[in-house]
N, C-alpha and C positions, 0 to 999 in steps of 0.2 A: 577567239573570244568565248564560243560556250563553251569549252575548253575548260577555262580558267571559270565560269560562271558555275560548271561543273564541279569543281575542285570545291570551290564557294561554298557552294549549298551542302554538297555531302559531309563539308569540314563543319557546317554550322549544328547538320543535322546529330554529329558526335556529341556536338560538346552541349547540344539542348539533354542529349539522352544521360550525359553523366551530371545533367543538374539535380541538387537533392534541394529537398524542403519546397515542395511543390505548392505547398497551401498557402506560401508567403515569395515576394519579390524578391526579397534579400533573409538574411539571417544571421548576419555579423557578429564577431565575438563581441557583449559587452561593452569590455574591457577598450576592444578599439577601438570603437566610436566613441567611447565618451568621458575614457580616462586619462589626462592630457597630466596629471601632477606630476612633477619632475622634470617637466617640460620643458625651456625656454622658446622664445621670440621676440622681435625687434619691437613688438609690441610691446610687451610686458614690460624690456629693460628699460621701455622710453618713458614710458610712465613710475619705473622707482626712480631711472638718472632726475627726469623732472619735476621729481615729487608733485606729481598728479594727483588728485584725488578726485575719482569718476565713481557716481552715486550708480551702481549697479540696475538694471532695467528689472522689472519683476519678471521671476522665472519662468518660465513658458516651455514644458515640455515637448524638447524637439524642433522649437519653433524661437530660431537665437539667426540675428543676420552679424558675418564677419567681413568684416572690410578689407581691403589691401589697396595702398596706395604706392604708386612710384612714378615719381620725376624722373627723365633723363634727357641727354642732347646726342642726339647720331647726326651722320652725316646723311647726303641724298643725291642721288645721280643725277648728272649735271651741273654737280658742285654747293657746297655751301652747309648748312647744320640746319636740323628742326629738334625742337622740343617736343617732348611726345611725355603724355600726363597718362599712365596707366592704372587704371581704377577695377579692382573683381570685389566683386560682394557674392559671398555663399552663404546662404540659407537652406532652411528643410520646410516644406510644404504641410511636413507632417509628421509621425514620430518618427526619428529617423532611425529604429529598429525595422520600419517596413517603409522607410520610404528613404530614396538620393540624395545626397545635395545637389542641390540645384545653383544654377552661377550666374550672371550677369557681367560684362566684361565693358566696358566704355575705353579706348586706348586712342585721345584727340591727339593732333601731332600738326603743329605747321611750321614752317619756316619765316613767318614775318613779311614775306616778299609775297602775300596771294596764292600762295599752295598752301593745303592743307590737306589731311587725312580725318576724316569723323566715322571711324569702325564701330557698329555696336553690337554684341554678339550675345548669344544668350541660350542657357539648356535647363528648361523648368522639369521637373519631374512633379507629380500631382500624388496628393496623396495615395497613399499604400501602389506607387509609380502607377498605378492606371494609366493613365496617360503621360506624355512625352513631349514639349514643344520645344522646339529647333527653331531658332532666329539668327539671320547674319544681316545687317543691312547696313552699306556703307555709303559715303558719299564723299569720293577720292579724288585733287588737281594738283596730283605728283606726275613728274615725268619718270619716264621710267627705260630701260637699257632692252635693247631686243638685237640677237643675233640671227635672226632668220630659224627656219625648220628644218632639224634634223641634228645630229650628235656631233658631227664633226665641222662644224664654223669655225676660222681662227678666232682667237681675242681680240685681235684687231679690227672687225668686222662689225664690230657694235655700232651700232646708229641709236638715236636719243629721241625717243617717240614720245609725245605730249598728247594730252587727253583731259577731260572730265570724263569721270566713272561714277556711274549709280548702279548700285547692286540689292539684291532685295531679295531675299529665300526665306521662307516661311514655311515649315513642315508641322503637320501636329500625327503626333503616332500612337495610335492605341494596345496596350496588352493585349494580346491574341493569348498567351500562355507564361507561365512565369518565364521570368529575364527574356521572352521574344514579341518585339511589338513590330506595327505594321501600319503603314499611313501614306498621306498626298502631300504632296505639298505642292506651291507658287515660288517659280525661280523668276528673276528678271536681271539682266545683263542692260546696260546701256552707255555706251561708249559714244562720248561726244566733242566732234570737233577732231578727229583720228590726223594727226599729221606728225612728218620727224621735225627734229628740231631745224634740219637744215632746208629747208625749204626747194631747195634745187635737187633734193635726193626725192627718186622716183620708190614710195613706199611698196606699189607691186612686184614692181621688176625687183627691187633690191629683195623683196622676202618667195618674189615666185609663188603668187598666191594673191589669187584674185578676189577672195573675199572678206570685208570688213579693211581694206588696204590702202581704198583712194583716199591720197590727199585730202584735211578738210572735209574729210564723210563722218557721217555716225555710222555705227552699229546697232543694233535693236534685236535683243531675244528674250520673249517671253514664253516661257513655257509650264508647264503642268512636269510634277515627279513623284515617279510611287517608291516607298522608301521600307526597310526590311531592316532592323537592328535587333540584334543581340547582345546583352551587355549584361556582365557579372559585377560590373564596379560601383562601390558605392559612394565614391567619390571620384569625379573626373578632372578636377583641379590639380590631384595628385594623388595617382590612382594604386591603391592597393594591390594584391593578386587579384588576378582577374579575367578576363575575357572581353573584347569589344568588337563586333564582327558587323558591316555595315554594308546595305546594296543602295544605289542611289540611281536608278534611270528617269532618265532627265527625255522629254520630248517638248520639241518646240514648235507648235503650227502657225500656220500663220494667220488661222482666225481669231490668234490670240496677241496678233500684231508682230508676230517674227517675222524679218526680211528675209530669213533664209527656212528652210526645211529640213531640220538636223536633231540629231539624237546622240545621245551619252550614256553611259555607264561609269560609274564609281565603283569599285571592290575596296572597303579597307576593313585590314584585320591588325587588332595589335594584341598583344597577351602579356603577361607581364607573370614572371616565374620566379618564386621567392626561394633564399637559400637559407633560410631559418624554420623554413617547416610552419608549423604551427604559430613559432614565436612571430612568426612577419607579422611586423605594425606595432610591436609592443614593445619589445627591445629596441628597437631601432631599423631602419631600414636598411634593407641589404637584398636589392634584389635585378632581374635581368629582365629591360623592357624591350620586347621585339617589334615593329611596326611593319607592314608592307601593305602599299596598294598600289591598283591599276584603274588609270583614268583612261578612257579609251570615245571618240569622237565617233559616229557614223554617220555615212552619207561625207558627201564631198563638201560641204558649203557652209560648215561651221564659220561664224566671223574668226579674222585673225587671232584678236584678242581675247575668245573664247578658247582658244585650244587649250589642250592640254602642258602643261610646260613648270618644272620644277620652281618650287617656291610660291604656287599659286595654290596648293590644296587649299580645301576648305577653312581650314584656320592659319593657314600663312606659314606652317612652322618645318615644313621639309626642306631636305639641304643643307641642312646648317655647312658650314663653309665652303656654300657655293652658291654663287651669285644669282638671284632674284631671279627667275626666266631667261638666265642663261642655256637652257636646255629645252626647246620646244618639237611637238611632234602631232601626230593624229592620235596615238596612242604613248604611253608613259608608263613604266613600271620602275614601283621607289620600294627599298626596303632599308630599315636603318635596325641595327642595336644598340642601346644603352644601357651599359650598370651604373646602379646605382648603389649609394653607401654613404649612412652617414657616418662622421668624422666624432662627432662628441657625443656621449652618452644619452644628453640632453637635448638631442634632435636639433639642435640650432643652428649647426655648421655640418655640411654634407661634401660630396663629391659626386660627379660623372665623367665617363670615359665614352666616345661614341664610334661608330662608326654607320657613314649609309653608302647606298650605291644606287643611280639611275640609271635609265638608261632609254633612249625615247625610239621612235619608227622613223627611218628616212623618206623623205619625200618620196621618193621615185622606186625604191626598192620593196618598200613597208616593211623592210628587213631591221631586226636591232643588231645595229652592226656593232655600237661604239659605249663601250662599259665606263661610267664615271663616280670614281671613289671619295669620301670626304673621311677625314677621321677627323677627333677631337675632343676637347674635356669643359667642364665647367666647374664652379662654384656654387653651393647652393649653402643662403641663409633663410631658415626660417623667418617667414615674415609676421603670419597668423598661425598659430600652432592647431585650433580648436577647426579652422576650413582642413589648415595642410598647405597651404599655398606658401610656398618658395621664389625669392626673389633668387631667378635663377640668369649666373654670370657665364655665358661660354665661350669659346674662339673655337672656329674648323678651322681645317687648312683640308686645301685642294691643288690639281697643280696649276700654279698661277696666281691661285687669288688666297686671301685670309681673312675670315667674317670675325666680329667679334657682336657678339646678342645678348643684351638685356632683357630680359621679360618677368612678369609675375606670371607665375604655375610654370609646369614642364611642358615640354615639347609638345609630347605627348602621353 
Protein backbone atom coordinates (compact mmCIF):
# COMPACT_ATOMS: atom_id res chain seq x y z
CA UNK A 1 0.00 0.00 0.00
CA UNK A 2 2.77 2.85 0.38
CA UNK A 3 3.85 1.38 -2.38
CA UNK A 4 1.41 2.27 -4.54
CA UNK A 5 0.55 5.71 -2.35
CA UNK A 6 4.21 6.19 -3.50
CA UNK A 7 3.73 5.75 -6.98
CA UNK A 8 0.66 8.32 -6.36
CA UNK A 9 2.23 11.19 -5.18
CA UNK A 10 5.44 11.15 -7.30
CA UNK A 11 2.97 10.57 -10.39
CA UNK A 12 0.93 13.71 -9.08
CA UNK A 13 4.01 15.69 -8.27
CA UNK A 14 5.02 15.31 -12.63
CA UNK A 15 2.22 16.31 -13.82
CA UNK A 16 1.74 19.46 -11.12
CA UNK A 17 5.32 20.46 -12.53
CA UNK A 18 4.34 20.22 -16.24
CA UNK A 19 1.34 22.53 -15.52
CA UNK A 20 1.63 25.98 -17.50
CA UNK A 21 -0.49 29.13 -16.86
CA UNK A 22 0.14 29.23 -13.25
CA UNK A 23 -1.83 32.60 -12.53
CA UNK A 24 -5.01 31.01 -13.62
CA UNK A 25 -7.01 27.56 -12.84
CA UNK A 26 -7.64 26.67 -16.40
CA UNK A 27 -6.81 28.36 -19.86
CA UNK A 28 -8.88 26.63 -22.48
CA UNK A 29 -8.97 27.43 -26.07
CA UNK A 30 -11.81 29.92 -26.81
CA UNK A 31 -12.83 28.31 -29.30
CA UNK A 32 -13.71 25.09 -27.13
CA UNK A 33 -15.65 26.27 -24.49
CA UNK A 34 -17.84 28.31 -26.20
CA UNK A 35 -18.12 27.52 -29.90
CA UNK A 36 -20.85 24.90 -30.34
CA UNK A 37 -22.07 26.23 -34.17
CA UNK A 38 -22.21 23.41 -36.46
CA UNK A 39 -23.08 21.46 -33.71
CA UNK A 40 -26.12 19.23 -33.28
CA UNK A 41 -28.26 17.61 -30.32
CA UNK A 42 -31.32 15.94 -29.27
CA UNK A 43 -32.10 19.16 -28.06
CA UNK A 44 -31.91 21.37 -30.64
CA UNK A 45 -33.74 18.74 -33.29
CA UNK A 46 -36.58 18.45 -30.65
CA UNK A 47 -37.30 21.77 -30.68
CA UNK A 48 -37.25 22.39 -34.85
CA UNK A 49 -39.15 18.69 -35.25
CA UNK A 50 -41.75 20.47 -32.65
CA UNK A 51 -41.74 23.75 -33.84
CA UNK A 52 -40.81 25.12 -30.32
CA UNK A 53 -40.40 28.48 -29.82
CA UNK A 54 -38.37 29.21 -26.35
CA UNK A 55 -37.96 33.07 -25.61
CA UNK A 56 -34.28 32.90 -24.98
CA UNK A 57 -33.03 33.85 -21.07
CA UNK A 58 -30.91 37.17 -20.86
CA UNK A 59 -27.35 36.59 -21.50
CA UNK A 60 -25.12 36.00 -18.63
CA UNK A 61 -21.57 35.71 -19.08
CA UNK A 62 -20.57 32.30 -18.30
CA UNK A 63 -23.37 31.90 -16.17
CA UNK A 64 -26.07 29.60 -18.54
CA UNK A 65 -27.59 26.13 -16.57
CA UNK A 66 -27.94 23.02 -19.19
CA UNK A 67 -30.31 20.28 -18.60
CA UNK A 68 -30.39 16.68 -19.63
CA UNK A 69 -33.06 14.46 -19.10
CA UNK A 70 -33.61 10.64 -19.65
CA UNK A 71 -36.42 8.01 -18.93
CA UNK A 72 -35.61 4.50 -18.91
CA UNK A 73 -36.71 0.92 -17.56
CA UNK A 74 -33.91 -1.72 -16.41
CA UNK A 75 -34.33 -4.73 -14.75
CA UNK A 76 -33.24 -5.49 -10.71
CA UNK A 77 -31.92 -8.46 -8.87
CA UNK A 78 -34.38 -10.52 -7.69
CA UNK A 79 -36.48 -10.17 -10.53
CA UNK A 80 -38.75 -7.56 -12.05
CA UNK A 81 -38.15 -3.85 -13.93
CA UNK A 82 -37.61 -0.18 -12.22
CA UNK A 83 -37.95 3.03 -13.99
CA UNK A 84 -35.23 5.18 -13.32
CA UNK A 85 -35.70 9.23 -14.38
CA UNK A 86 -32.07 10.66 -14.88
CA UNK A 87 -31.68 14.35 -14.64
CA UNK A 88 -27.70 16.38 -14.79
CA UNK A 89 -27.89 20.06 -14.92
CA UNK A 90 -24.36 21.88 -15.80
CA UNK A 91 -23.67 25.20 -14.91
CA UNK A 92 -20.54 27.77 -14.38
CA UNK A 93 -20.20 29.46 -11.07
CA UNK A 94 -18.29 31.84 -12.96
CA UNK A 95 -16.66 32.85 -16.33
CA UNK A 96 -15.93 29.73 -17.51
CA UNK A 97 -12.44 30.90 -18.94
CA UNK A 98 -11.28 30.56 -15.07
CA UNK A 99 -13.74 28.53 -13.75
CA UNK A 100 -15.40 24.47 -14.29
CA UNK A 101 -18.58 23.30 -15.03
CA UNK A 102 -19.94 22.26 -12.29
CA UNK A 103 -22.89 19.43 -12.28
CA UNK A 104 -25.76 18.30 -10.38
CA UNK A 105 -27.06 14.75 -11.05
CA UNK A 106 -30.64 13.47 -9.48
CA UNK A 107 -31.04 9.60 -11.02
CA UNK A 108 -34.80 8.33 -8.83
CA UNK A 109 -35.49 4.82 -9.80
CA UNK A 110 -38.16 2.47 -8.18
CA UNK A 111 -39.89 -0.37 -9.07
CA UNK A 112 -43.56 0.19 -7.88
CA UNK A 113 -43.44 -2.70 -5.31
CA UNK A 114 -41.63 -0.37 -2.36
CA UNK A 115 -37.94 -0.31 -3.65
CA UNK A 116 -36.70 2.45 -4.60
CA UNK A 117 -33.35 4.29 -5.43
CA UNK A 118 -33.02 8.38 -4.54
CA UNK A 119 -28.98 9.06 -5.69
CA UNK A 120 -28.04 12.71 -5.55
CA UNK A 121 -24.83 13.56 -6.55
CA UNK A 122 -23.06 16.87 -7.16
CA UNK A 123 -19.48 18.55 -8.09
CA UNK A 124 -19.72 22.54 -7.65
CA UNK A 125 -16.58 24.40 -8.60
CA UNK A 126 -16.61 28.17 -7.23
CA UNK A 127 -15.59 30.86 -8.94
CA UNK A 128 -12.14 31.19 -10.63
CA UNK A 129 -12.41 26.99 -8.84
CA UNK A 130 -11.18 28.35 -5.49
CA UNK A 131 -12.97 26.06 -3.93
CA UNK A 132 -14.46 22.41 -4.77
CA UNK A 133 -17.57 20.86 -3.15
CA UNK A 134 -18.07 17.14 -3.54
CA UNK A 135 -21.66 15.66 -2.53
CA UNK A 136 -22.97 12.03 -3.00
CA UNK A 137 -26.11 11.36 -0.81
CA UNK A 138 -28.38 8.54 -1.23
CA UNK A 139 -31.17 6.84 0.24
CA UNK A 140 -31.41 3.15 -1.40
CA UNK A 141 -34.25 -0.18 -0.71
CA UNK A 142 -32.91 -2.38 -3.65
CA UNK A 143 -31.73 -5.76 -2.90
CA UNK A 144 -28.85 -6.50 -4.32
CA UNK A 145 -26.67 -10.01 -5.44
CA UNK A 146 -23.36 -10.76 -3.28
CA UNK A 147 -21.02 -13.80 -3.80
CA UNK A 148 -18.98 -13.59 -0.74
CA UNK A 149 -14.91 -12.41 -0.57
CA UNK A 150 -12.44 -13.00 -2.71
CA UNK A 151 -12.05 -13.59 -6.80
CA UNK A 152 -12.75 -17.04 -7.33
CA UNK A 153 -16.72 -17.77 -6.07
CA UNK A 154 -18.64 -19.75 -8.73
CA UNK A 155 -21.77 -18.00 -10.13
CA UNK A 156 -23.69 -20.28 -8.64
CA UNK A 157 -23.07 -18.97 -5.27
CA UNK A 158 -24.88 -15.77 -5.25
CA UNK A 159 -27.39 -15.22 -2.40
CA UNK A 160 -29.93 -12.10 -2.45
CA UNK A 161 -29.20 -9.70 0.32
CA UNK A 162 -31.77 -7.10 1.26
CA UNK A 163 -31.25 -3.80 3.02
CA UNK A 164 -31.99 0.01 3.46
CA UNK A 165 -28.93 2.19 2.67
CA UNK A 166 -28.35 5.67 3.70
CA UNK A 167 -25.23 7.15 2.52
CA UNK A 168 -23.97 10.73 2.88
CA UNK A 169 -20.25 12.33 1.84
CA UNK A 170 -19.68 15.72 1.81
CA UNK A 171 -16.12 16.94 1.05
CA UNK A 172 -15.41 20.78 0.54
CA UNK A 173 -11.64 21.21 -1.07
CA UNK A 174 -9.65 24.23 -1.32
CA UNK A 175 -6.84 25.44 -4.02
CA UNK A 176 -3.59 25.02 -2.40
CA UNK A 177 -2.10 25.83 -5.97
CA UNK A 178 -3.31 25.86 -9.58
CA UNK A 179 -5.43 22.61 -10.70
CA UNK A 180 -4.12 21.12 -6.88
CA UNK A 181 -6.67 21.42 -4.10
CA UNK A 182 -6.85 19.83 -0.67
CA UNK A 183 -9.84 19.42 1.97
CA UNK A 184 -12.08 17.22 4.73
CA UNK A 185 -14.83 15.84 4.34
CA UNK A 186 -18.15 13.80 6.29
CA UNK A 187 -18.58 10.30 5.07
CA UNK A 188 -21.62 8.20 6.53
CA UNK A 189 -22.37 4.57 5.61
CA UNK A 190 -25.64 3.13 7.07
CA UNK A 191 -26.91 -0.16 6.37
CA UNK A 192 -30.23 -1.20 7.82
CA UNK A 193 -32.06 -4.15 8.59
CA UNK A 194 -28.83 -6.41 6.82
CA UNK A 195 -30.35 -9.91 6.01
CA UNK A 196 -30.52 -12.54 2.77
CA UNK A 197 -33.34 -13.04 1.01
CA UNK A 198 -33.67 -16.44 2.23
CA UNK A 199 -34.08 -16.38 5.58
CA UNK A 200 -32.58 -19.88 6.69
CA UNK A 201 -29.19 -18.92 5.02
CA UNK A 202 -26.58 -18.11 7.67
CA UNK A 203 -25.17 -14.57 6.34
CA UNK A 204 -21.77 -15.08 8.28
CA UNK A 205 -20.92 -18.37 7.73
CA UNK A 206 -22.02 -18.19 4.08
CA UNK A 207 -19.69 -14.76 3.44
CA UNK A 208 -16.92 -16.01 6.46
CA UNK A 209 -16.81 -12.58 7.87
CA UNK A 210 -18.09 -11.52 10.97
CA UNK A 211 -18.68 -8.11 10.62
CA UNK A 212 -21.66 -5.96 9.35
CA UNK A 213 -23.14 -9.95 8.52
CA UNK A 214 -25.73 -10.79 11.29
CA UNK A 215 -29.07 -11.56 10.32
CA UNK A 216 -31.55 -8.52 10.74
CA UNK A 217 -28.39 -6.15 12.09
CA UNK A 218 -27.55 -2.68 10.96
CA UNK A 219 -24.23 -1.45 10.15
CA UNK A 220 -23.07 2.17 11.11
CA UNK A 221 -19.99 4.07 9.87
CA UNK A 222 -19.39 7.47 10.35
CA UNK A 223 -16.22 8.91 9.71
CA UNK A 224 -14.03 12.02 9.00
CA UNK A 225 -11.77 12.15 5.34
CA UNK A 226 -9.01 14.22 4.17
CA UNK A 227 -8.97 14.33 0.38
CA UNK A 228 -6.12 15.50 -2.25
CA UNK A 229 -7.17 16.30 -6.03
CA UNK A 230 -5.63 17.10 -8.98
CA UNK A 231 -7.68 17.98 -11.99
CA UNK A 232 -6.84 19.54 -15.46
CA UNK A 233 -10.43 19.10 -16.74
CA UNK A 234 -12.83 21.60 -17.46
CA UNK A 235 -15.54 19.81 -17.85
CA UNK A 236 -16.35 16.41 -15.97
CA UNK A 237 -19.49 15.47 -17.65
CA UNK A 238 -17.44 14.76 -20.69
CA UNK A 239 -14.02 15.32 -20.16
CA UNK A 240 -11.59 16.85 -22.54
CA UNK A 241 -7.64 16.04 -22.42
CA UNK A 242 -6.86 16.22 -19.29
CA UNK A 243 -5.73 14.75 -15.97
CA UNK A 244 -7.74 13.78 -12.77
CA UNK A 245 -5.60 12.24 -10.00
CA UNK A 246 -7.57 11.85 -6.56
CA UNK A 247 -6.54 10.55 -2.67
CA UNK A 248 -9.42 9.87 -0.46
CA UNK A 249 -8.48 8.36 3.25
CA UNK A 250 -11.35 7.77 4.97
CA UNK A 251 -11.09 7.13 9.05
CA UNK A 252 -13.94 6.05 11.09
CA UNK A 253 -13.99 6.35 15.06
CA UNK A 254 -16.14 5.68 17.09
CA UNK A 255 -16.65 8.99 18.89
CA UNK A 256 -18.13 9.63 15.80
CA UNK A 257 -20.79 6.76 16.30
CA UNK A 258 -18.81 3.87 14.08
CA UNK A 259 -19.54 0.26 15.42
CA UNK A 260 -16.31 -0.71 14.08
CA UNK A 261 -12.67 0.99 14.10
CA UNK A 262 -11.56 1.08 10.36
CA UNK A 263 -9.86 3.08 7.76
CA UNK A 264 -9.62 3.30 3.89
CA UNK A 265 -7.74 4.59 1.07
CA UNK A 266 -9.03 5.51 -2.35
CA UNK A 267 -6.20 6.19 -5.35
CA UNK A 268 -8.04 7.18 -8.60
CA UNK A 269 -6.18 8.35 -11.63
CA UNK A 270 -7.71 8.81 -15.13
CA UNK A 271 -6.09 10.72 -18.05
CA UNK A 272 -7.58 11.10 -21.02
CA UNK A 273 -5.00 11.34 -24.36
CA UNK A 274 -6.19 13.01 -27.49
CA UNK A 275 -5.23 11.96 -31.19
CA UNK A 276 -5.73 15.19 -32.89
CA UNK A 277 -3.16 17.30 -31.16
CA UNK A 278 -4.29 20.55 -30.68
CA UNK A 279 -7.52 20.16 -32.81
CA UNK A 280 -9.10 17.82 -29.79
CA UNK A 281 -12.48 19.33 -28.95
CA UNK A 282 -12.91 21.30 -32.01
CA UNK A 283 -13.12 18.98 -34.89
CA UNK A 284 -14.61 16.40 -33.14
CA UNK A 285 -13.57 14.03 -30.60
CA UNK A 286 -11.16 11.43 -31.13
CA UNK A 287 -9.50 10.52 -28.17
CA UNK A 288 -8.13 7.44 -25.49
CA UNK A 289 -9.70 7.62 -21.93
CA UNK A 290 -7.54 5.56 -19.31
CA UNK A 291 -8.87 5.10 -15.68
CA UNK A 292 -7.41 3.05 -12.77
CA UNK A 293 -7.84 2.91 -9.12
CA UNK A 294 -7.14 1.21 -5.84
CA UNK A 295 -9.74 0.99 -2.97
CA UNK A 296 -8.04 -0.79 -0.18
CA UNK A 297 -9.80 -1.42 3.67
CA UNK A 298 -7.53 -1.45 6.91
CA UNK A 299 -7.76 -2.99 10.03
CA UNK A 300 -9.96 -6.05 10.16
CA UNK A 301 -13.51 -4.84 11.03
CA UNK A 302 -14.74 -2.89 8.08
CA UNK A 303 -18.71 -3.63 7.89
CA UNK A 304 -19.56 -6.19 5.18
CA UNK A 305 -21.07 -3.81 3.04
CA UNK A 306 -18.46 -1.39 3.25
CA UNK A 307 -15.66 -3.31 1.59
CA UNK A 308 -14.26 -2.63 -1.20
CA UNK A 309 -16.06 -4.68 -4.25
CA UNK A 310 -16.46 -3.75 -8.07
CA UNK A 311 -19.26 -1.67 -9.28
CA UNK A 312 -19.50 0.19 -5.92
CA UNK A 313 -16.85 3.26 -6.68
CA UNK A 314 -17.74 6.34 -6.02
CA UNK A 315 -20.06 7.08 -8.80
CA UNK A 316 -21.37 3.46 -9.48
CA UNK A 317 -19.71 3.41 -13.09
CA UNK A 318 -16.72 0.57 -13.04
CA UNK A 319 -17.12 -2.87 -14.59
CA UNK A 320 -19.17 -2.27 -17.21
CA UNK A 321 -20.06 -6.01 -18.13
CA UNK A 322 -19.66 -7.25 -14.96
CA UNK A 323 -22.16 -7.70 -12.47
CA UNK A 324 -22.66 -5.14 -9.43
CA UNK A 325 -20.44 -6.55 -6.47
CA UNK A 326 -19.69 -9.58 -8.11
CA UNK A 327 -16.12 -9.19 -7.15
CA UNK A 328 -15.49 -8.31 -3.39
CA UNK A 329 -12.25 -8.01 -1.28
CA UNK A 330 -10.16 -6.08 1.59
CA UNK A 331 -8.36 -4.54 -1.15
CA UNK A 332 -9.50 -3.85 -5.11
CA UNK A 333 -7.42 -2.80 -8.01
CA UNK A 334 -9.69 -1.54 -11.40
CA UNK A 335 -8.17 -0.32 -14.51
CA UNK A 336 -10.39 0.23 -17.74
CA UNK A 337 -9.53 1.84 -21.41
CA UNK A 338 -11.80 3.59 -23.63
CA UNK A 339 -11.62 5.23 -27.17
CA UNK A 340 -13.47 7.42 -28.01
CA UNK A 341 -14.79 8.84 -31.65
CA UNK A 342 -17.25 10.54 -32.90
CA UNK A 343 -19.16 9.29 -35.86
CA UNK A 344 -20.72 12.64 -37.67
CA UNK A 345 -19.01 15.78 -38.24
CA UNK A 346 -21.66 17.30 -36.23
CA UNK A 347 -20.86 15.75 -32.89
CA UNK A 348 -24.32 14.15 -32.48
CA UNK A 349 -23.70 10.61 -33.04
CA UNK A 350 -20.23 9.04 -31.41
CA UNK A 351 -18.77 5.63 -30.62
CA UNK A 352 -16.70 3.63 -27.81
CA UNK A 353 -14.92 0.55 -27.60
CA UNK A 354 -13.79 -0.51 -23.93
CA UNK A 355 -11.91 -2.66 -22.17
CA UNK A 356 -11.41 -3.06 -18.03
CA UNK A 357 -9.72 -5.48 -15.78
CA UNK A 358 -10.24 -6.18 -11.70
CA UNK A 359 -8.97 -7.94 -9.72
CA UNK A 360 -9.54 -8.04 -5.70
CA UNK A 361 -7.36 -9.75 -2.44
CA UNK A 362 -8.30 -13.16 -1.13
CA UNK A 363 -9.47 -13.80 2.13
CA UNK A 364 -6.92 -15.88 3.65
CA UNK A 365 -3.93 -15.36 1.36
CA UNK A 366 -4.23 -11.27 0.72
CA UNK A 367 -2.77 -12.59 -2.38
CA UNK A 368 -4.44 -11.28 -6.09
CA UNK A 369 -4.69 -14.34 -7.32
CA UNK A 370 -7.68 -14.08 -9.90
CA UNK A 371 -7.51 -11.48 -12.94
CA UNK A 372 -11.16 -10.45 -14.31
CA UNK A 373 -11.59 -9.04 -17.85
CA UNK A 374 -14.71 -7.19 -19.42
CA UNK A 375 -14.49 -5.77 -22.92
CA UNK A 376 -17.21 -3.71 -24.79
CA UNK A 377 -18.75 -0.82 -26.97
CA UNK A 378 -21.40 1.76 -26.86
CA UNK A 379 -23.45 4.36 -28.46
CA UNK A 380 -23.13 7.82 -27.89
CA UNK A 381 -25.83 10.63 -28.96
CA UNK A 382 -25.31 14.02 -28.00
CA UNK A 383 -27.92 15.00 -25.73
CA UNK A 384 -26.89 18.91 -24.58
CA UNK A 385 -24.05 20.08 -27.01
CA UNK A 386 -23.24 23.53 -24.94
CA UNK A 387 -22.61 20.98 -21.17
CA UNK A 388 -21.16 17.97 -23.49
CA UNK A 389 -23.30 15.42 -21.95
CA UNK A 390 -24.05 12.25 -24.01
CA UNK A 391 -26.88 10.02 -23.61
CA UNK A 392 -24.51 7.23 -23.49
CA UNK A 393 -25.76 3.38 -24.78
CA UNK A 394 -23.34 0.36 -23.80
CA UNK A 395 -23.26 -3.48 -23.51
CA UNK A 396 -19.87 -5.50 -21.78
CA UNK A 397 -19.63 -9.00 -22.04
CA UNK A 398 -17.56 -10.97 -19.50
CA UNK A 399 -17.41 -14.60 -18.92
CA UNK A 400 -20.83 -15.52 -18.13
CA UNK A 401 -22.58 -12.49 -17.78
CA UNK A 402 -23.62 -9.46 -20.51
CA UNK A 403 -24.61 -5.81 -19.01
CA UNK A 404 -26.28 -3.52 -21.11
CA UNK A 405 -26.12 0.55 -19.54
CA UNK A 406 -27.86 3.55 -20.19
CA UNK A 407 -26.70 6.55 -18.61
CA UNK A 408 -26.37 10.50 -19.18
CA UNK A 409 -22.45 11.67 -19.30
CA UNK A 410 -19.47 8.94 -19.71
CA UNK A 411 -18.38 6.54 -17.55
CA UNK A 412 -15.73 8.37 -16.67
Amino acid sequence: MRRMSMVFFLGLAGFYARAQNASNMINPDDKRVDDTAGKRDIIGIGIRVLHLHIKKPPKVKGKRVYYSLLPLATSVPGGGNALITSTTAGFYMGNRLHTYLSSVTFSPSTNFRGEFNLPFHSNIWSEGNTWNFQGDTRFTIFPQYTWGIGGDRPDKDKILIRSSYVRVYQNALKRIRPYLLAGFGYNLDYHINIRPDIDSINLPNYAKYAYGTANHSNSFSSGLSFNLLYDTRNNSINPLPGIYAALTYRSNPSFLGSQEFWHSLYLDFRKYIPFDGEKAGKDGQNLLAIWAYYWTVMGSHAPYLDLPAIGWDANQRSGRGIYTGRYMGNSLFYTEAEYRRDITEDGLFGFVVFTNLNVVSEPDTHQYSYLHPAVGTGLRIKFNKHSGTNVAMDIGFSKGYTGLYINLGEAF
